[in-house]
Residue frames as qw, qx, qy, qz and C-alpha x, y, z in Angstrom:
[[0.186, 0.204, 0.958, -0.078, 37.08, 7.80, 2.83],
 [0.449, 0.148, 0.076, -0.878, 34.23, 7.90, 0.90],
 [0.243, 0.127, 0.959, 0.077, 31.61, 6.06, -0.99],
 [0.290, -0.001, -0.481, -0.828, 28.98, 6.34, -3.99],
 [0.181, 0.265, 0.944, -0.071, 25.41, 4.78, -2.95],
 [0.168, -0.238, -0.488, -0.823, 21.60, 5.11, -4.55],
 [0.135, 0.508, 0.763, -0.376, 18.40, 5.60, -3.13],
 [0.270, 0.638, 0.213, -0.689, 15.65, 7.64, -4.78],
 [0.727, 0.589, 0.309, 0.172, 17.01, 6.62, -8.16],
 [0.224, 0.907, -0.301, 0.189, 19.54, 8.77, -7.72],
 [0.823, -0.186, -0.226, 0.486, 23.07, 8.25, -6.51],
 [0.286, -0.895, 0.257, -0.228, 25.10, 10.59, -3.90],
 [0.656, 0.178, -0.572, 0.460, 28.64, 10.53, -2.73],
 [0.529, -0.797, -0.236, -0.170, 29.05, 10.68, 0.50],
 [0.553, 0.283, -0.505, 0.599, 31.89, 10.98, 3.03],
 [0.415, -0.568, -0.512, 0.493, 31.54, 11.47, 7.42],
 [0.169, -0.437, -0.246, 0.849, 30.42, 14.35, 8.30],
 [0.132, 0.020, -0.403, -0.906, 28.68, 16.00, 5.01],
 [0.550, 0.434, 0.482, -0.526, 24.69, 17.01, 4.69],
 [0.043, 0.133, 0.848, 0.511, 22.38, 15.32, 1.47],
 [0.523, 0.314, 0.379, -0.696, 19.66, 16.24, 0.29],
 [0.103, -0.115, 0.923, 0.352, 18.02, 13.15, -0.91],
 [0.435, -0.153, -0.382, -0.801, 14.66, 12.65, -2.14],
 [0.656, -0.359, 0.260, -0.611, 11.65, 12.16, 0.60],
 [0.330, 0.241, -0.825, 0.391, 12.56, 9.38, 2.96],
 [0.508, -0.603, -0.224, -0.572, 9.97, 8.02, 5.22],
 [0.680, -0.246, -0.518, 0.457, 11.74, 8.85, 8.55],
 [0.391, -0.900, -0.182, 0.063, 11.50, 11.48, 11.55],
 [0.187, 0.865, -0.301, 0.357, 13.59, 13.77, 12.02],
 [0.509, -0.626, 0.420, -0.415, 16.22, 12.14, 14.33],
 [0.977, 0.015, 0.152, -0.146, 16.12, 8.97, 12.95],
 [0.394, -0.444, 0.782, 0.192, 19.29, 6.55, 12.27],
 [0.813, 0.462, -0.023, -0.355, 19.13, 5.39, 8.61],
 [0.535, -0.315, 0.716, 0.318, 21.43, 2.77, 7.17],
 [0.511, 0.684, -0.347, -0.387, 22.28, 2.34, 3.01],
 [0.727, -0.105, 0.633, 0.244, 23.18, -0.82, 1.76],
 [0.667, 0.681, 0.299, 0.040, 22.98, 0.17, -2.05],
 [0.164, -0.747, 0.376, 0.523, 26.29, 1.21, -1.89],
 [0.740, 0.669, 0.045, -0.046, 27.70, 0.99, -5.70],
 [0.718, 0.315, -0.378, 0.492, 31.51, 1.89, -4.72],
 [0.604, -0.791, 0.019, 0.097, 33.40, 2.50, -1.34],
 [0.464, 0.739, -0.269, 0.408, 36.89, 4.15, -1.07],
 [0.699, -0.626, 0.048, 0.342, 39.13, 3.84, 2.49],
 [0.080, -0.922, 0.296, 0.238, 41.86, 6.34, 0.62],
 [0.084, 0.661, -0.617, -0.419, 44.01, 3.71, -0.94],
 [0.065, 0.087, 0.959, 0.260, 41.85, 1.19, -2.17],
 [0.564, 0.052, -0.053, -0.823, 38.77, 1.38, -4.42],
 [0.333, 0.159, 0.929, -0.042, 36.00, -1.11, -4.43],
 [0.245, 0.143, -0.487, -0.826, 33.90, -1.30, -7.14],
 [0.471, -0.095, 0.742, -0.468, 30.47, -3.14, -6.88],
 [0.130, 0.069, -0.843, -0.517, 28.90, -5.78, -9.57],
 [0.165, 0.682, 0.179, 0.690, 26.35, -3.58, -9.30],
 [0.475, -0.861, 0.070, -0.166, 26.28, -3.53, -5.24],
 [0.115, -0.538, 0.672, -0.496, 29.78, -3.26, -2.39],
 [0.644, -0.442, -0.621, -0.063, 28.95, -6.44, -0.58],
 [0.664, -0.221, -0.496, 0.514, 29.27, -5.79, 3.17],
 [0.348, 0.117, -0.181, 0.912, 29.60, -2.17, 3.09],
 [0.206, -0.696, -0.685, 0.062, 27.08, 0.35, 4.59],
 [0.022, 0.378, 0.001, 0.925, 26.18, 4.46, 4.89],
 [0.373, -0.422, -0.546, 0.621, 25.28, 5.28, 8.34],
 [0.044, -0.341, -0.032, -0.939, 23.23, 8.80, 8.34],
 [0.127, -0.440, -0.686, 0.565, 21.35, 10.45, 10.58],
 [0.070, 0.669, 0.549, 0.495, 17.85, 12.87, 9.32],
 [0.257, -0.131, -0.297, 0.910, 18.40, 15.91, 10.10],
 [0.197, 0.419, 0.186, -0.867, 14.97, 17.35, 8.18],
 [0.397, 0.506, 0.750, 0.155, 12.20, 17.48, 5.57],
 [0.027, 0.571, 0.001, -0.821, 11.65, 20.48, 2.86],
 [0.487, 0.719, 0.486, 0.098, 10.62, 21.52, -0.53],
 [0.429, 0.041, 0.220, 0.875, 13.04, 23.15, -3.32],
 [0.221, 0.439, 0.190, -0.850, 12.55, 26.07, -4.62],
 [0.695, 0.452, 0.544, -0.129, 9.78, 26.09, -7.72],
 [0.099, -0.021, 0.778, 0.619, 10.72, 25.13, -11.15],
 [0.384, 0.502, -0.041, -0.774, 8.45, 27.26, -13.79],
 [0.381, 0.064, 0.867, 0.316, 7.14, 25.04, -16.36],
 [0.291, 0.616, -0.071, -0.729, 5.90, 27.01, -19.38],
 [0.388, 0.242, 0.816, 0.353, 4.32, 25.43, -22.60],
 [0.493, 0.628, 0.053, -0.600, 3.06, 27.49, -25.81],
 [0.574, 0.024, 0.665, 0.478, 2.72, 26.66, -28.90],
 [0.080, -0.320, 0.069, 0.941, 3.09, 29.43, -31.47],
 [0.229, -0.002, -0.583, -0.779, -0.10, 30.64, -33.81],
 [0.419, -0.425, -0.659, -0.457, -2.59, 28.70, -32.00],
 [0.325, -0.654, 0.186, -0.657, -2.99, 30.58, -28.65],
 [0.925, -0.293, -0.242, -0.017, -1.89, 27.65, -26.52],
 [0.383, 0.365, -0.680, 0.507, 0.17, 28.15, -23.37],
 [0.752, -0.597, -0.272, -0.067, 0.18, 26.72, -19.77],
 [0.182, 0.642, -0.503, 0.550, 2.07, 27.44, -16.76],
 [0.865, -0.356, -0.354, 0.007, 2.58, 24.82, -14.17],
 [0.058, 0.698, -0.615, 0.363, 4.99, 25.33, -11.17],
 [0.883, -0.255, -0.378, 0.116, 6.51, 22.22, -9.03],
 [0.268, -0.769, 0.518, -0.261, 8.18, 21.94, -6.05],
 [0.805, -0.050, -0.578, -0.125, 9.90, 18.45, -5.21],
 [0.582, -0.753, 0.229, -0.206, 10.06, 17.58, -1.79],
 [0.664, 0.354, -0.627, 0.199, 13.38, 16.06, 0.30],
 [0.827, -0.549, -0.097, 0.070, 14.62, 14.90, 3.14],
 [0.148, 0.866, -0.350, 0.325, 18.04, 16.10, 4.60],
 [0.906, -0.422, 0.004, 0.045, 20.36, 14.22, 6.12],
 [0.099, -0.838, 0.536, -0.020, 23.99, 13.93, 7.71],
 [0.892, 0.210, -0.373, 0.144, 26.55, 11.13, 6.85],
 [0.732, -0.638, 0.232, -0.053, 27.81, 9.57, 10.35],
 [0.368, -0.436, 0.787, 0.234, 30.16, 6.65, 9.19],
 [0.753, 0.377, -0.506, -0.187, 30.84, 4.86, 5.96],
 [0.459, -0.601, 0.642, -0.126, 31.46, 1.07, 7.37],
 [0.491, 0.598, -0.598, -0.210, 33.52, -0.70, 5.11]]
């Protein structure tokens, strides 16, 4: 069983029992989140497909945490005319565990 849903602009598969790290999520650690943006849901021998959402279906997860990758160098020069910068980012996320996909 799994299932494909989006938050952040991004989209994650999920399936019971696996950790995501999804982009920052305003919820405590501890908290019970619920996904409705599901996009497609699987139960092992039948796929749904959604036009563009799954009606009905739902991702159950539970926040396990809050962090910050590691930093991505950003480096600009530009040759001959002594121009370069160095910028470094971190983006932050939110971590979470996938309870039940309920279909």
């Amino acid at each position: 069983m799994y299932a494909v849903f989006r938050t952040g602009g991004k989209q994650f598969r999920a399936e019971p029992g696996i950790r995501l790290r999804v982009p920052t999520l305003s919820a405590e650690q501890g908290d019970a989140i619920v996904f409705d943006d599901v996009l497609l849901a699987s139960d092992g021998d039948s796929v749904q497909v959604g036009q563009p959402v799954v009606d009905g279906v739902t991702v159950k997860a539970e926040v396990l945490g809050h962090g910050r990758t590691k930093k991505v160098i950003v480096f600009k020069r530009k040759r001959r005319k002594g121009y370069r910068k160095k910028q470094g980012h971190r983006q932050d996320y939110t971590e979470i565990r996938v309870d039940e996909i309920a279909l």
